[in-house]
N, C-alpha and C positions, 0 to 999 in steps of 0.2 A: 908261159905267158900267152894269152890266147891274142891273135891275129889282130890287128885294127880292123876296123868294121869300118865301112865305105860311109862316106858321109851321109849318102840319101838315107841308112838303115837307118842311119843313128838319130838323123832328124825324125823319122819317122814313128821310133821307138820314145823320142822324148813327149811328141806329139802324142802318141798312145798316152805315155806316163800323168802327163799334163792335163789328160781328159779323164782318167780314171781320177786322178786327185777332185779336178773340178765336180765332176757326176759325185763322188764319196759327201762332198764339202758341201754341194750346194744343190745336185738332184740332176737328174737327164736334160728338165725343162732348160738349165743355163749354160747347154751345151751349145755354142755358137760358134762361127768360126772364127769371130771376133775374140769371143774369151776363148779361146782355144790358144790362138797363136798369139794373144796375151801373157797367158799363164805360162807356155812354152817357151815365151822369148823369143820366137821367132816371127819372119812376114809371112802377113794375113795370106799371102798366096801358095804357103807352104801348105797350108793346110787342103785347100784344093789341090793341090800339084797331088800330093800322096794319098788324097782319099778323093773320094766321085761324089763321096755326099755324107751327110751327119750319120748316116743308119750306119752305112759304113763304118764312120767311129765308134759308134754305138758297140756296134758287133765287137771291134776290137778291146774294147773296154770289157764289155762282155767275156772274152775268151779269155784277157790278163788276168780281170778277177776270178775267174773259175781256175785259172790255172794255179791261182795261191790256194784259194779253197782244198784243189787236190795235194799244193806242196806241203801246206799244215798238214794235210793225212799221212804222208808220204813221210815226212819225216819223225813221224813217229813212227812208225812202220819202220824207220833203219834205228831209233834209237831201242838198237839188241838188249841193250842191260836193263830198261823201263819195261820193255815187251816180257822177259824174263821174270823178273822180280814183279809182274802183274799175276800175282796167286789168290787174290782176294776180289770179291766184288766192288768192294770200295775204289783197292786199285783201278783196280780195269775200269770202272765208272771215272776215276780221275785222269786218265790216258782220254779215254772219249772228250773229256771234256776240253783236254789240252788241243785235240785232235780238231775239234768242230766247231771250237769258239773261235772270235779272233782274239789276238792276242793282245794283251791289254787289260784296265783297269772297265767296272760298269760301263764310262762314260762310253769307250772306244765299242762293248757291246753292243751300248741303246743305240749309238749311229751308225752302226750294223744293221740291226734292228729296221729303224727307221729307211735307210736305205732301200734296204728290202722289199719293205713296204710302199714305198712311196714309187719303184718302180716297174711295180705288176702291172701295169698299163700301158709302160714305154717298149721301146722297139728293146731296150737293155732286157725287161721280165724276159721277155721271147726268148733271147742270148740268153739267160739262164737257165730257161727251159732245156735249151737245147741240149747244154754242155751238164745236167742234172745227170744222166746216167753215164757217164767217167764218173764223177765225185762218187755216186752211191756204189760204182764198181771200185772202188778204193777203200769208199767204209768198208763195206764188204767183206774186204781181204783184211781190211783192221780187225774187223769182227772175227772172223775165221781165225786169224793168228792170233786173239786174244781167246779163243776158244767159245764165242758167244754167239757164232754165225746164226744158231737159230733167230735171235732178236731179231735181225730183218735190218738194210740200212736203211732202207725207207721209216722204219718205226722208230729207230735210234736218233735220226734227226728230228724226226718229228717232237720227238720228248724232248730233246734239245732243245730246240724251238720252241715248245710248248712251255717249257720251266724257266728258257730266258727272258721271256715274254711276260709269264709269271709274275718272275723276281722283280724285274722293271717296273709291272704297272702297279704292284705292293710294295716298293722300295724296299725290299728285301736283296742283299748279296745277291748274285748271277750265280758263279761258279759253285757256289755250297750249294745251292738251290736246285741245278742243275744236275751238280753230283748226286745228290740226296733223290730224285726223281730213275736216274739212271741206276741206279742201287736197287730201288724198287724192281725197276722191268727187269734186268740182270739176273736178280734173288729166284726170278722163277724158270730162267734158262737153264740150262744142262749144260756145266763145266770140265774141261777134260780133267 
């Protein structure tokens, strides 16, 4: 059983959690330090006490959601018997797709989606800018251990992206849509 964690962490960790749901739910703009130590439960001074200023949050939110980004990769990457049993294009398109989507029904996609969107302007784009080449060093290794390395992970999300965006604005399924795209660029790669 791992350690207790010192109060200030924990405050500080729910504070992160607290601002990543708010940013997810409602955008950078209603990042405040009002709603902050709202949505946290805790006082408004907490949030000063452990951060100097919103960008600061920002960044933090920034690094948590990139850190899931890379753990959806990551754990496909340890699940051996999916990696194994990926012998077909299809497969391996459907591994990507578990891999780089979030996880979830369309809806939890298009607020994905929109997220994304809505914060290439904020000090959060910057934070994903930043934390962009870890993730793509992760597809990477997905790619390499599914045998597709040539594809590129910059091209692989892009298509990603490209087919989720797609699917959304023609109300068409995400993930078959997806898969079906990733099939294509795969088809003309070289497989071990």
């Amino acid at each position: 059983m791992p350690a207790p964690r010192p109060r200030g962490a924990a405050r500080r960790d729910a504070l992160v959690d607290a601002a990543v749901t708010l940013v997810l739910e409602e955008g950078p703009a209603a990042l405040t330090h009002r709603a902050l130590a709202a949505r946290a439960g805790l006082p408004l001074a907490s949030t000063t006490y452990h951060f100097a200023s919103l960008d600061e949050i920002l960044a933090a939110v920034g690094e948590r959601l990139a850190e899931r980004w890379q753990a959806a990769v990551r754990d496909v990457l340890d699940d051996r018997a999916a990696i194994a049993a990926a012998t077909t294009v299809e497969l391996r398109a459907d591994l990507l797709v578990r891999a780089l989507l979030p996880s979830g029904g369309d809806d939890v996609v298009r607020a994905h989606y929109a997220h994304l969107v809505g914060v290439g302007r904020s000090r959060l784009g910057h934070e994903y800018a930043a934390s962009r080449p870890v993730l793509d060093a992760e597809i990477g290794r997905l790619l390499e251990v599914l045998g597709v390395a040539g594809a590129g992970a910059t091209l692989v999300l892009a298509v990603v992206d490209g087919g989720a965006v797609a699917a959304l604005s023609e109300a068409r399924e995400v993930r078959p849509t997806v898969a079906a795209r990733l099939r294509e660029l795969l088809g003309g790669v070289a497989h071990p």
